[in-house]
Structure formats: C-alpha cells, structure tokens
ZATORKE-316331 format. One record per residue (C-alpha): x, y, z. Coordinates in steps of 0.001 Angstrom, whole numbers. Example, Ala and Ser with C-alpha at 12.3 -4.5 7.8 and 13.67 -1.06 7.14 Angstrom:
REM ZATORKE-316331
<site <12300; -4500; 7800>>
<site <13670; -1060; 7140>>
This chain:
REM ZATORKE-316331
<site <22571; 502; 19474>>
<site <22600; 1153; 15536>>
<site <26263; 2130; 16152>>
<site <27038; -755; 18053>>
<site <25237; -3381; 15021>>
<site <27846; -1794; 12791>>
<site <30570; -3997; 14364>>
<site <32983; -1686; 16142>>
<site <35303; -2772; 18456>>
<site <36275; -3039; 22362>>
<site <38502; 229; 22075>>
<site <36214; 2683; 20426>>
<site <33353; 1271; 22949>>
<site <35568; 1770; 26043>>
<site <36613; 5443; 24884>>
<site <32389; 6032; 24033>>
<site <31885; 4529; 27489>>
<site <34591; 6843; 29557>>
<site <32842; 10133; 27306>>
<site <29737; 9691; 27900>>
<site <27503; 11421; 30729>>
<site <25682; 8852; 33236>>
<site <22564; 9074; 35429>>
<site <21832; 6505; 38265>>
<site <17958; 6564; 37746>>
<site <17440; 3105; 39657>>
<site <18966; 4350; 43131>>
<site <17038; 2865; 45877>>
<site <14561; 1422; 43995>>
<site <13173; -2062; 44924>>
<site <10396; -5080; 44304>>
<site <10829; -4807; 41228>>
<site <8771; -6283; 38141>>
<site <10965; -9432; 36130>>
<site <10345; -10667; 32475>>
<site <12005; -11793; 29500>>
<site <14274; -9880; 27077>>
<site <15855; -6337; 28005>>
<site <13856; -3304; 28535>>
<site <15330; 329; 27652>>
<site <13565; 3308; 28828>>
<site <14401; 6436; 26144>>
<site <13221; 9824; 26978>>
<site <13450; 12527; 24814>>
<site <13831; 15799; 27546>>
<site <13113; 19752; 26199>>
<site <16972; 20749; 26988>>
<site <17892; 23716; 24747>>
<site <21409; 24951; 26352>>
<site <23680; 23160; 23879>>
<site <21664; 25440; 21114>>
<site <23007; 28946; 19662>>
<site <20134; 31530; 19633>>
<site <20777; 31499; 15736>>
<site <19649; 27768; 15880>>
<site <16547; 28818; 18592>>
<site <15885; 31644; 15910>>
<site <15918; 29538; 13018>>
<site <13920; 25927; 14451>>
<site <11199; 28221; 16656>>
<site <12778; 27186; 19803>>
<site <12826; 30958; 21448>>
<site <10381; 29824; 24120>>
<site <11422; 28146; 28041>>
<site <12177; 24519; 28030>>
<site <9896; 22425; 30498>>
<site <12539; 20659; 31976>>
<site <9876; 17581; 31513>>
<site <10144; 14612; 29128>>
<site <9260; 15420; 25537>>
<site <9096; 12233; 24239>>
<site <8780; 8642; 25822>>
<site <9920; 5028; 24136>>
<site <10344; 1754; 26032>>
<site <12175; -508; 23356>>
<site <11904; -3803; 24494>>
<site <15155; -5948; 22860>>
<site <13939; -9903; 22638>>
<site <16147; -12537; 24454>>
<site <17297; -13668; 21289>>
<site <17868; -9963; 19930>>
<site <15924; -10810; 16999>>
<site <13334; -8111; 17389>>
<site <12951; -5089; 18754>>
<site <9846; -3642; 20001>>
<site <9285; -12; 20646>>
<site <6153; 1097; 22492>>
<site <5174; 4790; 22545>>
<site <3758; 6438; 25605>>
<site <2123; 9672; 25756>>
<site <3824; 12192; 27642>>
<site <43; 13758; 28795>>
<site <-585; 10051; 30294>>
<site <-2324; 10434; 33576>>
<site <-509; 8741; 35944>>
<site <-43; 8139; 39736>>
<site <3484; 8942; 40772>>
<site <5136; 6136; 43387>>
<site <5798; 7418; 46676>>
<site <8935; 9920; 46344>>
<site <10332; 13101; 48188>>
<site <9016; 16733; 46666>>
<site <11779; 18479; 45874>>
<site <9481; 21812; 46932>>
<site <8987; 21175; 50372>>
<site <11603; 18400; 50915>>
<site <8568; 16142; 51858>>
<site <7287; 12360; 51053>>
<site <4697; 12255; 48577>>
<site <2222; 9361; 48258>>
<site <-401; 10389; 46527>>
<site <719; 12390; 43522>>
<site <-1227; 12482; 40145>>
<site <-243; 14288; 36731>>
<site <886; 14218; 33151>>
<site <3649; 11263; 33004>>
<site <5897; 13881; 31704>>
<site <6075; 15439; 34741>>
<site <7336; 12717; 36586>>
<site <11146; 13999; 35529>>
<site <9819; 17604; 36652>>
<site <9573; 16462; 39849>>
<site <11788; 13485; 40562>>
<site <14077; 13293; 37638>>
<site <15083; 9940; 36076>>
<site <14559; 7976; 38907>>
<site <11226; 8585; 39380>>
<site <10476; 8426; 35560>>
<site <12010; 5128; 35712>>
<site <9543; 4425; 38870>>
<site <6420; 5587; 37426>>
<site <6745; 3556; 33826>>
<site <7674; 275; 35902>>
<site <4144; 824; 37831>>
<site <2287; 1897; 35385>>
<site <3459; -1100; 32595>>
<site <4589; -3795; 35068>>
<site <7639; -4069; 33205>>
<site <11218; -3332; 34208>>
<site <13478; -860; 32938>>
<site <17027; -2433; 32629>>
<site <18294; 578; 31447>>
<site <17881; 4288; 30541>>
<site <19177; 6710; 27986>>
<site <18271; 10438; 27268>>
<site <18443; 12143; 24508>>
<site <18337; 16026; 24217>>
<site <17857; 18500; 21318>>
<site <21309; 19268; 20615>>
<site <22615; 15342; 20678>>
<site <19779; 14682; 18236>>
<site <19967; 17745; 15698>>
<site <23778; 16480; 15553>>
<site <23269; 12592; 15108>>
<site <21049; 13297; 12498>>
<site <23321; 15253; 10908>>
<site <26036; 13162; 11104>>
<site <24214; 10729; 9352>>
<site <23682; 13238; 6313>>
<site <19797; 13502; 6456>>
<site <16969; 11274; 6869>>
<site <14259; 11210; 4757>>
<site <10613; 11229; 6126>>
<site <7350; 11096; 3483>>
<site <3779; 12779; 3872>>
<site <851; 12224; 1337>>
<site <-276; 16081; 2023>>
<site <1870; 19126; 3400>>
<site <2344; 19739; 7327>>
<site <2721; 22859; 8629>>
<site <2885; 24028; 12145>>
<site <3264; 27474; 13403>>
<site <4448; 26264; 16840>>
<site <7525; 24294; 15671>>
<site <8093; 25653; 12457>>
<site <7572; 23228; 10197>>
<site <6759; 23496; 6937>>
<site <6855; 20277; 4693>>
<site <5708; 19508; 936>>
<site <3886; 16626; 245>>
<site <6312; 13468; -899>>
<site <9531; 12586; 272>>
<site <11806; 15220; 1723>>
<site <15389; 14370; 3644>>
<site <15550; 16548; 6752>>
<site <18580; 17465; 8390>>
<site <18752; 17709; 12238>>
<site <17034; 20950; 12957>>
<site <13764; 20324; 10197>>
<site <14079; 16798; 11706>>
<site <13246; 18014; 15803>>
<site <11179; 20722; 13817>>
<site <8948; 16930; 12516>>
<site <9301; 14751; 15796>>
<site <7781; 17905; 17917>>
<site <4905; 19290; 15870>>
<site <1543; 18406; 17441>>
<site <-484; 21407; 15501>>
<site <-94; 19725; 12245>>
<site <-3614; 18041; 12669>>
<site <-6747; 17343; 14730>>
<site <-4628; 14360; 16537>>
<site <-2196; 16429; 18284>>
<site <191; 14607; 20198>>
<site <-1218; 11144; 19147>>
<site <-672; 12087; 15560>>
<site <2788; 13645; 16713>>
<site <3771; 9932; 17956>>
<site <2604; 7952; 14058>>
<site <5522; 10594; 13064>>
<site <8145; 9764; 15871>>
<site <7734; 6048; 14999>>
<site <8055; 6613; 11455>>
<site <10993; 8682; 11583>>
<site <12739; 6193; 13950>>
<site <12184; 3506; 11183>>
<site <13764; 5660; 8816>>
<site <16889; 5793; 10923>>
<site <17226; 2757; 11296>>
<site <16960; 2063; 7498>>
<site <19597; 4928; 6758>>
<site <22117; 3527; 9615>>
<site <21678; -335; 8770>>
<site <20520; -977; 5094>>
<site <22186; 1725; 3547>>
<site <25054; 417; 5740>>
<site <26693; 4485; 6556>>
<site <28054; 3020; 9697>>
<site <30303; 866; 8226>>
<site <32353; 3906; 6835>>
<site <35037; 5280; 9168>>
<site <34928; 9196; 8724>>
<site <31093; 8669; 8763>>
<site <31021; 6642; 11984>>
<site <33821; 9058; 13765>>
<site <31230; 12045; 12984>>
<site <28120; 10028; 14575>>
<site <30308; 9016; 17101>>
<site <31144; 12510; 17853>>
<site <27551; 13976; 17610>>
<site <26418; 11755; 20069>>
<site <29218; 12221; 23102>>
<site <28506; 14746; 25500>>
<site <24663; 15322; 25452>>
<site <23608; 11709; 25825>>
<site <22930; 10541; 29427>>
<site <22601; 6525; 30020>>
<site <22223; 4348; 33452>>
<site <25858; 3365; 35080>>
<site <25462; -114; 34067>>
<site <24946; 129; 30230>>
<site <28983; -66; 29860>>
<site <31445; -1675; 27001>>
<site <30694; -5723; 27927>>
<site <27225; -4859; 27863>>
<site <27497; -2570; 24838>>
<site <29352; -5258; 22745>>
<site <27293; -7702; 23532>>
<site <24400; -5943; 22835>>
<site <26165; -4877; 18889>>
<site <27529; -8438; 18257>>
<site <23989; -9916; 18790>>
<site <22013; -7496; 16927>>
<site <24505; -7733; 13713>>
<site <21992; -7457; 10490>>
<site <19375; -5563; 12312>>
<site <16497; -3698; 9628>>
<site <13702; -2033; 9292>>
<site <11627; -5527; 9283>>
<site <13559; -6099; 12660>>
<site <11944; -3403; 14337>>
<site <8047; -3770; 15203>>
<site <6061; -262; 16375>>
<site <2920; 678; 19199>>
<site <1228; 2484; 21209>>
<site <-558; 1937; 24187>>
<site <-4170; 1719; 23337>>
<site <-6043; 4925; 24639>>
<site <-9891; 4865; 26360>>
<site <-10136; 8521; 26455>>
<site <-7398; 11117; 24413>>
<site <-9001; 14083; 26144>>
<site <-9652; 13359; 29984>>
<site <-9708; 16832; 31547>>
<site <-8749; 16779; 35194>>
<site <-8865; 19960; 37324>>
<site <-5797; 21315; 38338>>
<site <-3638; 19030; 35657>>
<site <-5794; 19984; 32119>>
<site <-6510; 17622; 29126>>
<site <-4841; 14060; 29459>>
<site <-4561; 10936; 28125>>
<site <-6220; 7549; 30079>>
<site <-5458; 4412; 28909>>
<site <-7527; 1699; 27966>>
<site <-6600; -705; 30640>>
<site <-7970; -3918; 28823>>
<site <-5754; -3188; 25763>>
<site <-2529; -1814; 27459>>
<site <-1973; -5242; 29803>>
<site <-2699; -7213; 26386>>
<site <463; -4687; 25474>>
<site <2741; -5405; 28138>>
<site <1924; -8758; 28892>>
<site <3279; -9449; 25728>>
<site <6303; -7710; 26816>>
<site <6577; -9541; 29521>>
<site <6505; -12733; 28031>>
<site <8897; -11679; 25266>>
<site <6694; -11991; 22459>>
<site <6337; -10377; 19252>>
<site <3619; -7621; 18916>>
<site <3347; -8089; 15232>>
<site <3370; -11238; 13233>>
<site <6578; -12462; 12591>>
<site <8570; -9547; 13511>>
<site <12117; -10102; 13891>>
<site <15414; -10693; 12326>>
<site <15865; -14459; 10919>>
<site <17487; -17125; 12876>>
<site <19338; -19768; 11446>>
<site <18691; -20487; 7960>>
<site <15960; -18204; 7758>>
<site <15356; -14914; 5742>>
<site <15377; -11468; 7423>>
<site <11998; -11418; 8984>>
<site <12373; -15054; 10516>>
<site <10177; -17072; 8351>>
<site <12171; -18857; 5784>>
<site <14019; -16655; 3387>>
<site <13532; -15016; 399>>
<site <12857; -18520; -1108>>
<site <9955; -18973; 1280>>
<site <6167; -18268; -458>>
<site <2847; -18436; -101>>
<site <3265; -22375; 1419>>
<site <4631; -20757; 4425>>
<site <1555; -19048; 5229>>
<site <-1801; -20580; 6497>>
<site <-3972; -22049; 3907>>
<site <-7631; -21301; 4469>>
<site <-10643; -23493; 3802>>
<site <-11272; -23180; 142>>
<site <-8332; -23729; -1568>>
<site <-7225; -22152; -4758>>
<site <-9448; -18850; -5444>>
<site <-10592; -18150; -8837>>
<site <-8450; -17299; -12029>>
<site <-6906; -14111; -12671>>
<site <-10405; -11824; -12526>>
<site <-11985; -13379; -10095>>
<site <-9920; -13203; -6352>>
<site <-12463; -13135; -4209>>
<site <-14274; -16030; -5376>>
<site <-13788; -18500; -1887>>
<site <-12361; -17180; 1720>>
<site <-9063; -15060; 1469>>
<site <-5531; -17115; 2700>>
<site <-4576; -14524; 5953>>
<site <-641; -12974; 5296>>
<site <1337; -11258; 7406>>
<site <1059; -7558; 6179>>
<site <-2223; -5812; 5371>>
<site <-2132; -5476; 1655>>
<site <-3250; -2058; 1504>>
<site <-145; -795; 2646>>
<site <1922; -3068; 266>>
<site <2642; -601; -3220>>
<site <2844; -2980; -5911>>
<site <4277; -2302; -9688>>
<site <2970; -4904; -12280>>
<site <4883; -5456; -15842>>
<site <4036; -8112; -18146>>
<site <6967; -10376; -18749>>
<site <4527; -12134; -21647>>
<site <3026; -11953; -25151>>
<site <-317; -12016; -23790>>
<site <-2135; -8720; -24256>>
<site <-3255; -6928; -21343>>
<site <-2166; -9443; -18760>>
<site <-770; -6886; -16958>>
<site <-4076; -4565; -16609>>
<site <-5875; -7528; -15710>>
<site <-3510; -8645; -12790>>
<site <-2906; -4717; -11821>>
<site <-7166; -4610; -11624>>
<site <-7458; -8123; -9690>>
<site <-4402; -7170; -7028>>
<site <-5992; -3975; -6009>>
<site <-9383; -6033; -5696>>
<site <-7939; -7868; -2999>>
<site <-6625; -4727; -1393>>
<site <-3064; -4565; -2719>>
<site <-1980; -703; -3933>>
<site <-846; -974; -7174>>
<site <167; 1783; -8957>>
<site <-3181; 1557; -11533>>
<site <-101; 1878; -14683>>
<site <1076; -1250; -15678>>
<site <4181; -1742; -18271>>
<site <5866; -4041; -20390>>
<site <8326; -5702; -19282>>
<site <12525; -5491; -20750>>
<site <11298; -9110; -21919>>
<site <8409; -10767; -23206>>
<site <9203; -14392; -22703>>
<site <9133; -14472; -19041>>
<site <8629; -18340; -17410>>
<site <7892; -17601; -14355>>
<site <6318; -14572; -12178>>
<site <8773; -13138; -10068>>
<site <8478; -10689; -7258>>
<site <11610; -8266; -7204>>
<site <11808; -7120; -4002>>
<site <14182; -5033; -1460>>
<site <15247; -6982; 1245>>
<site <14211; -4955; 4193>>
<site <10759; -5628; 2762>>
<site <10318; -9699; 3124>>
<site <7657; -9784; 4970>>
<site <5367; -7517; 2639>>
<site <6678; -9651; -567>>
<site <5681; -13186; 1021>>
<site <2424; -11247; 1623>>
<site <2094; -10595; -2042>>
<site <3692; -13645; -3635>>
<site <412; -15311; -1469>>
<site <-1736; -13674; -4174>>
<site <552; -14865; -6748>>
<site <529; -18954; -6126>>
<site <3736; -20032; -8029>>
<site <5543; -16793; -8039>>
<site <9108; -16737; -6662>>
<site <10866; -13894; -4890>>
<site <14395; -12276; -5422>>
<site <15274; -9825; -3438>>
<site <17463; -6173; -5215>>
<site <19554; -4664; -2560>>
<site <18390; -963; -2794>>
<site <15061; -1031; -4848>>
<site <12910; 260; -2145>>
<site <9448; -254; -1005>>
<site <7745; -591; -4120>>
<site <6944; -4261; -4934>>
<site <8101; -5100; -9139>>
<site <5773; -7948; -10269>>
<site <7098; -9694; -13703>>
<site <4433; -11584; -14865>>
<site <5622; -15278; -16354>>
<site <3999; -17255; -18790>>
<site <2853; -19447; -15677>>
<site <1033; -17060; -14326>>
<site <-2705; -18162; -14133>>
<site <-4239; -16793; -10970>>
<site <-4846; -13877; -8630>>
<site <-5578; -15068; -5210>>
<site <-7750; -13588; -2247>>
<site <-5838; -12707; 876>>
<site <-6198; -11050; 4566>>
<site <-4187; -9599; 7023>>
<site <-3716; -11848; 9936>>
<site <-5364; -10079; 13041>>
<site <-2488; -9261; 15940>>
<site <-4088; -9362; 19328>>
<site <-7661; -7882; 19139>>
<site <-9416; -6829; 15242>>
<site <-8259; -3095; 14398>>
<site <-8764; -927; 11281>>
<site <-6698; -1051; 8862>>
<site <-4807; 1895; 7582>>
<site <-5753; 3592; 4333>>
<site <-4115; 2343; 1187>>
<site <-3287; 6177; 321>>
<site <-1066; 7082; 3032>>
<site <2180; 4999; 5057>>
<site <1109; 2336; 7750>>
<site <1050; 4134; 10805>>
<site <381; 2269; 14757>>
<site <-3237; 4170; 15592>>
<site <-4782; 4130; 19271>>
<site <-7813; 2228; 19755>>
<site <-10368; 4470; 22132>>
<site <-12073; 2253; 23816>>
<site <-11441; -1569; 22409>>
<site <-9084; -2874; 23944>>
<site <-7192; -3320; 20675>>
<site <-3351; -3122; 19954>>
<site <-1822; -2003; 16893>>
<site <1588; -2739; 15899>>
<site <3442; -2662; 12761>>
<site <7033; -3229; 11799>>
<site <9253; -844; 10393>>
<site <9206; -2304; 6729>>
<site <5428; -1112; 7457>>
<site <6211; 2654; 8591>>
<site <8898; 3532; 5743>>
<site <7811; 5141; 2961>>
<site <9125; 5072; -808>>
C-alpha cells in the first residue's frame, strides 16, 4: 500500500500484479459478516526457505519453522481512506476453528479448539481467513502474507528503519541484542526485533507494542521521508517484495490504483494502533498450553467500531478538504478547536492546575516538549518548562535561549506528521500559533513570545472505556486491558520515537 501512495502508475502495477504469487483464501466460504470501509487480513507466516544458512546462522533462525502464522494484523482502511486502523491479534488466541476438513484424516471437523495460529497449520489461508471473520465479526476483503525473506529484503530496500528503546533488549532466542536509544536496523536485526518475546515479563504481548511501533516507523521512512518517490529506490522495494509475497486473487491493478490514488499523503498521524483487549494472558488449557482469552466486553467495543467505520483514536486520520493532516483544521487550527471545559482560563504561568483541565487529543505525557525563551524576561523559560511538565507534558527539564529575544508571539515549531500532539500542546499555550518544519521530528520547539502569559491545565480525552496512561519515560505503546473491558489505541505520531 505504501508503494502504491507513492503515485506509480498503471504499468508498473500491472507488471507487480502478473509477478506476484496469489492464494484464494475465500474459496467456498459463505454468510458472510458486511461493514463499512475495507478490511485486510496480514499474516506474518515462519517460512525460512528463501534464507541461506549463513543468514539462519547469523539471525538465530537454525531451528524448524511452524508452518503457523507468526504474526497477525487486520488493517481496517476507512471508506474515505483517511485512516487506517491496524488491530493486533495474538497468535496464542484461543479460538474455535469453523467447521473445515482435517487434512490428517481427510475428515470434517466441527468442533476444533487451539492457538489462532494454528488455524493456517491446519487449514491454511482459508481457514485463517474463516476463523478471524468468526471470531471479530468482521470481513476480510482481502489477504496478504508476508514471509521472512520478503521482509528482511523490503526493509532493506528501504535502507534501514530505525526503532528506539529507553533500556537495552536482549533475547537469546532471536538474537537480539539492542542498546538503549535509537538504532536503524536493517532487515535481518529488524525480524531479529518483530520476533523477540524473551525480551521481558510480557512475552508475546510486549512482542506486539514492538510490531506496532516498528510498523509506524515504516510508514514514516516510506511516506514522510518520501524514499518512494525516488526511482532506483522504488525499483529495489519493488524488487524485494516480488516473489515471496502471497495476496487474495482479487487485490489486482484497478483495485491497487485505486487503493494508491486515494491514500496519496498518508503519515504516521494517518495510521491509528490496538489490540484486542485481553481477560486472561495466561489461560492454560490441557492439551493446547498457555493462551490468550479475550475480554469479550472490550473486543466487540473493538470491532464494532470497525464495523461501523469509525476511528479508534480521536481524530485519527488524514485531513479532508481544507483541513490539516490529522483532519481537524490545519496547522493553523489551536486550542479553539478543542473542547473548552467548565472553568475557563486556568491560572497564570505557575499555577495550571488551578480550575478543571481543557481534554486534547494526545495524552501529554507522551508529547516531548523543548522550551526556549524568545524574551527578555529572565527565567521565563524555567518557569514555563516547570508549569508544562505539571500538567503532564515531558519537557526536556533544560530550557534555552532562544536565536532571538524579541519574540511577539509563542510559537510551536512542529513536524508535520506530529499535528495532532502540537494542537495538544498549543491547548496549554492559549494564544500560541503553530508552524509546522518538514523534518524536525518528534520533539515539540516552544518559542516563548512576549504574549505569553499563561500555562493551561489539560487532559487526554478518554477513547472508548478510561485506560492508563503510558509512562512519560518511554514511547506510547497500545497496552491490553485484563479484565476492563477497555481499548487502547494510539496513532502512529504516538508510537514513533525521536
């Protein structure tokens, strides 16, 4: 799809099309579920043959593939192809496979139970396809698989992608060994961080708040750094993916161009992340071992909201006409665009929490925040840096002078793929205006103006049911909610890091 956004045209779509290896996973099937937008099943399958042994040596891959699904996505794509949103499943899910024929004994099979990950085991794509559809109630429109080799190469081709931890990961199993901070992977450390579940205590849920976050970074490398758009570069991703990518007979060049002419401009803030909400992570059942049981309150909140075509997060989604990138109004658009609650104005500059907080879109403790003082007022900038992280924003604690120090008016400089968290801080900064720098990053660069005269209180707005909110110290990560019927979801301007 990323490739497709880039703009190409009917002849390099038609020659894709007549290279690429197809799979008819919705063969017989019938009474189906209907709902808005356009579903895409992606499974990620453990299928080592395209790999030399020096590559199995190298990226701990020695061992027997499972012939299972590694990995599970449904990306739902919005009517309006505004917003995509991509809902992680747990391959240890227990499930109840539909009726199908055992490929064993040759037999019909009605009353089947597992690990959702086995459903390809033992009825391939279609019954994948099968068992997602009853366990979600949505339908799959189509269905593309990915295996190690097609990945290792596209990632590759794209020269790296960078992924960030706050602490080292290491995992025996996979072979990954990381530093903390930012580090760009190439394709084989990349599968080495999308498959370690020994890295912590939260195993293949933690594994998932990695596969999310990587996927966000992809998209940011393919779309905002805009690689696609240059030929030799494209031809190479092109080539990594053809011949070890599998997609449903009916995903062909009409639908393909379609699909790339409506999602031209796609980002990170385009792109909103989840999981289905979990009411037990470690449900042992004889015979199948340690699974995963949903919470079944908090996963048809989920996909009822797929259903319907709505956002999971706030105001997800690319703009529509005259609108800025997340939808809402532009990069003009501040805090007036946001809901004003009872109270008014909060106090001045030291004081933000003096009346109710105004609710934003994005949790400020996952928005980093940079003050310099634009003034010649003396320590305006500590005091602004001290009242921001009062109200929950993460500031960097070191404010600076500014390259001027006759500054009007406060602006937030801000990098376009991050709109949504600058309206969110511009609410705490009534007056301040926005301008977004192509390239600057996450990091939010407050110049305080000489009209500057308050730091105001705000809140996260809550998306379906209350949740925790993630910790100011590490990326914004989608977390299962055992037991309470909650749904996180974030958007990808959330889950990239600096």
């Amino acid at each position: 799809m990323l490739l497709l956004a880039s703009g190409v045209g009917h002849a390099v779509v038609s020659g894709l099309d007549g290279r690429l290896q197809r799979v008819d996973p919705f063969h017989g099937l019938s009474h189906r579920p209907g709902g808005g937008g356009t579903n895409f099943l992606v499974v990620g399958v453990d299928d080592r043959d395209g790999l030399t042994e020096e590559q199995r040596r190298r990226y701990s891959l020695g061992g027997q593939p499972c012939n299972c699904t590694d990995t599970i996505m449904l990306v739902h794509l919005s009517a309006d192809r505004d917003r995509a949103s991509v809902v992680s499943i747990p391959r240890d899910t227990y499930a109840e496979f539909p009726e199908h024929t055992d490929p064993a004994t040759g037999e019909r099979r009605t009353d089947r139970t597992g690990k959702i990950n086995a459903a390809y085991t033992i009825g391939g794509p279609g019954l994948t396809v099968r068992t997602v559809e009853k366990l979600t109630g949505l339908r799959v429109d189509h269905y593309l698989e990915v295996d190690f080799t097609s990945f290792m190469r596209t990632i590759d081709a794209l020269g790296g992608v960078p992924v960030c931890t706050p602490r080292p990961l290491r995992d025996g199993r996979s072979g990954l060994d990381l530093p903390a901070g930012t580090t760009r992977l190439d394709g084989g450390r990349a599968l080495q961080y999308v498959r370690a579940r020994h890295v912590d205590a939260e195993g293949d849920l933690g594994r998932i708040k990695r596969q999310q976050r990587f996927l966000a970074s992809v998209i940011g490398e393919a779309t905002e750094k805009e690689l696609l758009t240059e030929p030799a570069r494209f031809g190479r991703v092109v080539s990594a993916l053809l011949g070890s990518v599998r997609a449903d007979r009916d995903f062909g060049p009409e639908q393909m161009l379609a699909l790339g002419r409506a999602m031209r401009g796609f980002t990170t803030a385009s792109a909103e992340f989840a999981s289905v909400p979990l009411d037990d992570p470690d449900h042992t059942v004889p015979g199948v071992g340690s699974t995963v049981v949903w919470d079944d309150r908090g996963a048809e909140r989920l996909f009822t909201a797929l259903r319907r075509d709505r956002p999971l997060a706030p105001a997800a989604g690319r703009p529509g006409r005259g609108a800025g990138r997340d939808g809402s109004g532009g990069a003009a658009a501040d805090a007036k665009n946001l809901d004003e609650p009872p109270g008014g104005r909060s106090g001045r500059t030291g004081d933000p929490r003096a009346v109710a907080p105004r609710r934003v879109e994005v949790d400020p403790g996952t928005v980093r925040v940079q003050v310099e003082n634009g003034t010649s007022v003396a320590a305006l900038g500590a005091r602004v840096d001290r009242a921001l992280r009062a109200t929950g924003f993460d500031t960097t604690g070191a404010p600076r002078a500014a390259g001027r120090r006759d500054a009007e008016h406060t602006v937030v400089h801000h990098d376009p793929g991050w709109d949504r968290s600058a309206r969110t801080l511009a609410a705490a900064l009534p007056g301040a205006r926005l301008k977004a720098v192509k390239g600057q990053g996450p990091v939010m660069r407050v110049v305080l103006g000489d009209e500057h005269q308050e730091v105001r209180r705000v809140r996260a707005a809550p998306s379906g049911s209350p949740s925790p909110s993630p910790s100011p110290s590490s990326p914004s990560s989608p977390s299962p909610s055992p037991g309470g019927g909650g749904v996180r979801a974030v958007t990808g301007d959330e889950v990239t890091c600096p």
